[in-house]
N, C-alpha and C positions, 0 to 999 in steps of 0.2 A: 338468451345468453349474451346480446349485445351491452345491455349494461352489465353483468359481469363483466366481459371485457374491459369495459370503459372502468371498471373500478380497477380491475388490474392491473391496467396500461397507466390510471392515476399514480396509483403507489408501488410501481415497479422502479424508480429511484428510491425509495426506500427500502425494500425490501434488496436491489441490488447491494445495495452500503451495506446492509445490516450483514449480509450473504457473504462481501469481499470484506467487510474487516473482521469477520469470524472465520475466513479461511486462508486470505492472504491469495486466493485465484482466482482472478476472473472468470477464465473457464469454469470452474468448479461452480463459481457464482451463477452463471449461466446456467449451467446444470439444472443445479436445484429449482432456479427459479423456472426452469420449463417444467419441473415437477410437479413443483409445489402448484404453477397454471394448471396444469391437468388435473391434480387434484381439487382444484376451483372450482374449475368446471366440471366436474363428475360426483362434486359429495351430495351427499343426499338432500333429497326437499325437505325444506322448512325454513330456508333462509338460515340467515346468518345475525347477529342486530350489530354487531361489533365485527365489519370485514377487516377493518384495518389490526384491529387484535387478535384476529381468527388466522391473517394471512402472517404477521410479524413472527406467530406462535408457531404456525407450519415450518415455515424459513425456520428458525430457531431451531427447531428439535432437526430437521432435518441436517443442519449446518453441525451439530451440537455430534450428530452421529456418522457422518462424513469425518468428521477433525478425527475422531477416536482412531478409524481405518487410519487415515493418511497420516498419522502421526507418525508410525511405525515404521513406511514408506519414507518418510524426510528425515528417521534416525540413520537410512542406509544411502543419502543423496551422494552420491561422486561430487565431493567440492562443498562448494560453499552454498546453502540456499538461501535462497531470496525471493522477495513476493513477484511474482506477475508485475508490472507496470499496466498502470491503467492512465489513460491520457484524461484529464481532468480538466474542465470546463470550470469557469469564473465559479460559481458555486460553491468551490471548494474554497476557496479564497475569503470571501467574505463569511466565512463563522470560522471562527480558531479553534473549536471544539474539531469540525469536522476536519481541518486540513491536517492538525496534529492527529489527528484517527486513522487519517488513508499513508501518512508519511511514511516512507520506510524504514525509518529510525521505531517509531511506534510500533509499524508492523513484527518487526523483529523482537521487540520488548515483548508483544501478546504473544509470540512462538515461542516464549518461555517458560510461560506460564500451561496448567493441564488446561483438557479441554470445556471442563465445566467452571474452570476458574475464565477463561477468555469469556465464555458467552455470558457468566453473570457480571465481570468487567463492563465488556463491551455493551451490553444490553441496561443496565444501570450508569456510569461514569457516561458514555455518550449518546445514547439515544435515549435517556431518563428516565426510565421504564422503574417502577418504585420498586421495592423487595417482593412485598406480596405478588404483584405480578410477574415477575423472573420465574418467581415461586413455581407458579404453576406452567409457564413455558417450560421449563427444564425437568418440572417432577419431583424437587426438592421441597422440602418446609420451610417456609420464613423465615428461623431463627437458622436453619441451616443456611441458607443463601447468603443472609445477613455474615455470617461467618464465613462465607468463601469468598464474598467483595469486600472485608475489610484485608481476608489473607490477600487477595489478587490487587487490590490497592496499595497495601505497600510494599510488593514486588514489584509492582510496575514504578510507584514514585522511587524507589531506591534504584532503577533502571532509566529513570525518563531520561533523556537527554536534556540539557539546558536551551531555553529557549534563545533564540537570535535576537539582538537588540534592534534589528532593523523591523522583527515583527512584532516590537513593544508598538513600532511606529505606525504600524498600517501592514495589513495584508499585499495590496497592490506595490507598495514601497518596495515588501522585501521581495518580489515576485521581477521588480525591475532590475532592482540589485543585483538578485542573485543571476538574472540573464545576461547581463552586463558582465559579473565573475565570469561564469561558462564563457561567453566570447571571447574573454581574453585569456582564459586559462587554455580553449582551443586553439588560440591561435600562437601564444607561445608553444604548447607542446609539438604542434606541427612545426613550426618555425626553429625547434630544439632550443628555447630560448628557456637552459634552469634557470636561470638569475632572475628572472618574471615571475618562472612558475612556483619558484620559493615567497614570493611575496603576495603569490595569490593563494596559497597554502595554507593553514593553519599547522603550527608546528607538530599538532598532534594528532593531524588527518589520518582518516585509514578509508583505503579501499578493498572494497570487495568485488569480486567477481563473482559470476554463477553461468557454467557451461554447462553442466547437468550431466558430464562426463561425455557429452555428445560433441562438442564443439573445443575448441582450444582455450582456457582458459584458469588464470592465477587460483590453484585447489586452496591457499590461505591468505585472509587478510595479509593486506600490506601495510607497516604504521610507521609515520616517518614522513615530512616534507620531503627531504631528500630521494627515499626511495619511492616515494609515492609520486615525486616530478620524474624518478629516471623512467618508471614502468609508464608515466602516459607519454612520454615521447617517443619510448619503443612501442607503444599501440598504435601511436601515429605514423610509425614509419610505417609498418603494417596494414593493421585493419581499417585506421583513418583514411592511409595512402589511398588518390584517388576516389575515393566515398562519395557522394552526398549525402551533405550532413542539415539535416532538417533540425530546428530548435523550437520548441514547444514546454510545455508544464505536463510534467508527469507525477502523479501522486501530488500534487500542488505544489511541488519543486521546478524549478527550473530545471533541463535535459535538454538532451538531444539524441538524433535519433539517426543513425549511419544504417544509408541503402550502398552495398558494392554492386556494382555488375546488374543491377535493377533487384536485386535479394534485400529482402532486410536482414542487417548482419545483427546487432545489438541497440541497446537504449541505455544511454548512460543517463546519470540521473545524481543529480548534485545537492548536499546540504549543509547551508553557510551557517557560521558563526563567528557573530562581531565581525563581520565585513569578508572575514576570510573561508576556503570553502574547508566542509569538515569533515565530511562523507563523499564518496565519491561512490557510485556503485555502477558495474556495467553487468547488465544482464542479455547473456548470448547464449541460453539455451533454447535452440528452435520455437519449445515446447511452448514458453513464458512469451511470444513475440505474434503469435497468432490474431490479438486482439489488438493489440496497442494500437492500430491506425483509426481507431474506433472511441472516438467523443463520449466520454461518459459521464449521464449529469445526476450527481449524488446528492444526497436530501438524509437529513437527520429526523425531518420527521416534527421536530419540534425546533426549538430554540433554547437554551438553557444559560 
C-alpha cells in the first residue's frame, strides 16, 4: 500500500484542481479527494495499468455527482455566492490556462453553466482530456459530449471576461501590478482618500460580497467607481478598522486577507484590467475561510 500512497500523494495536485475547478470549494474538494483515497486504497486486486486515468475518472464522476446536490443548495444561498478562496502558489502563475481556470471571474462563468456542461468544459478546454475520453468519465457518447463542449464553449466564450493587458506581458508582471493596485487602493480606502480610489477604479468595477447570510454583508453586487470607492471606505472604517491585513495571491490574483481581534474576518480578492482594478470580491462567510491560510499547489496535468 505504500506505493499506492506515493502514487496518490503524486497526483493529488491534480486531482485537487480537477475537484476545485469542478466545484468552486475547496472543502468539497478535500472531501472527495479523501474519498476517492479510500476508494484507492480498497478497490479490488489486479492493479490498475492507467492510475492516473482510473483516479482523474473517480474525482470526475464523483465531482460530476456532488455539483448535481449542491446546485440546488446555491439556487437558495442568502446573498451573493462565490468560490472558496484558495491561496495559490507560483504554479498558478506560470501557465495561463491554469490561472484563468482557478480565477474568480472563470469560476463564476462555470456556475453558469449545468453540471455535465462544466465537467466536460473543464475536463476537455483545461486539462485536455480528448472527447472519447470525457466520454467515458462522465457515461456519455462521443458525439454526445462533443455536443455538450461545443454548447459549454460558447457559453463560457460569450461570458469569459477580457483578458488584462499586463497579462499579454508576463504572469509575474501582472501578479506585481495588481499588488501594487491592492496597496494603494487599501491604503486610499482607509485613508478615505475617493479622488485616488477613483483612479484606481475602473469606471465599470463591480463588487461583490459573499456572507452566506451568516456574517454582515453587501446581498448585491455593487457597479460603479463611485459607489464601489464609497462602500470600500465604509468597510474600512469598519472591518478594516484596526485588522491585520496580510497580502498574498489568492486564486492567482492579488488579495489580502484581514484577521481582527486574531479571527479571520474576510479575503478580499482583486481583478485588474488595463492597469485599473475590475473586480473586487470580499468573501466573509465563515464557512469559505476554513482553508485559505493553506498553500495550495495546482497542476494541470499536462501543458497545452
Amino acid at each position: 500500500m505504500i506505493a499506492d500512497d506515493d502514487v496518490f500523494t503524486d497526483l493529488r495536485p491534480l486531482l485537487f484542481t480537477v475537484a476545485y475547478d469542478l466545484l468552486g470549494s475547496a472543502v468539497d474538494a478535500d472531501d472527495i479527494l479523501q474519498d476517492c483515497y479510500l476508494r484507492w486504497r480498497h478497490r479490488p486486486s489486479g492493479g490498475v495499468d492507467d492510475p492516473r486515468a482510473y483516479l482523474v475518472t473517480t474525482v470526475s464522476r464523483a465531482c460530476l455527482n456532488h455539483l448535481r446536490t449542491v446546485r440546488r443548495r446555491r439556487e437558495t444561498y442568502v446573498g451573493n455566492w462565490l468560490p472558496e478562496p484558495i491561496r495559490t502558489t507560483e504554479d498558478a502563475g506560470t501557465d495561463a490556462v491554469l490561472a484563468e481556470s482557478v480565477s474568480f471571474a472563470m469560476l463564476l462563468v462555470l456556475e453558469t453553466l449545468s453540471p455535465i456542461e462544466r465537467a466536460v468544459f473543464v475536463l476537455h478546454d483545461v486539462f485536455g482530456y480528448p472527447h472519447a475520453e470525457i466520454a467515458t468519465m462522465v457515461g456519455k457518447s462521443g458525439p454526445a459530449v462533443r455536443q455538450i463542449a461545443h454548447r459549454a464553449r460558447q457559453h463560457v466564450q460569450a461570458r469569459r471576461p477580457a483578458p488584462d493587458d499586463e497579462a499579454r506581458a508576463g504572469e509575474s508582471r501582472r501578479e506585481r501590478a495588481g499588488a501594487d493596485l491592492v496597496a494603494e487602493f487599501l491604503h486610499a480606502a482607509h485613508t478615505g482618500d475617493i479622488d485616488a480610489l477613483l483612479t484606481l477604479l475602473a469606471p465599470d468595477v463591480v463588487q461583490i460580497s459573499d456572507g452566506g447570510g451568516q456574517v454582515h454583508a453587501a446581498r448585491h453586487p455593487i457597479t460603479g467607481a463611485r459607489k464601489v470607492a464609497t462602500f470600500a471606505m465604509g468597510l474600512a472604517r469598519s472591518a478594516m478598522s484596526g485588522a491585520r491585513v496580510e497580502m498574498c495571491t489568492v486564486n492567482g490574483s492579488a488579495a489580502a486577507i484581514f484577521t481582527l481581534h486574531g479571527t479571520l474576518d474576510s479575503v478580499a480578492v482583486f481583478e485588474t484590467t488595463h492597469g485599473r482594478i475590475s473586480r473586487f470580491y470580499a468573501i466573509r462567510n465563515p464557512d469559505k475561510l476554513t482553508t485559505v491560510d493553506e498553500p495550495r499547489r495546482l497542476d494541470r496535468g499536462r501543458k497545452n
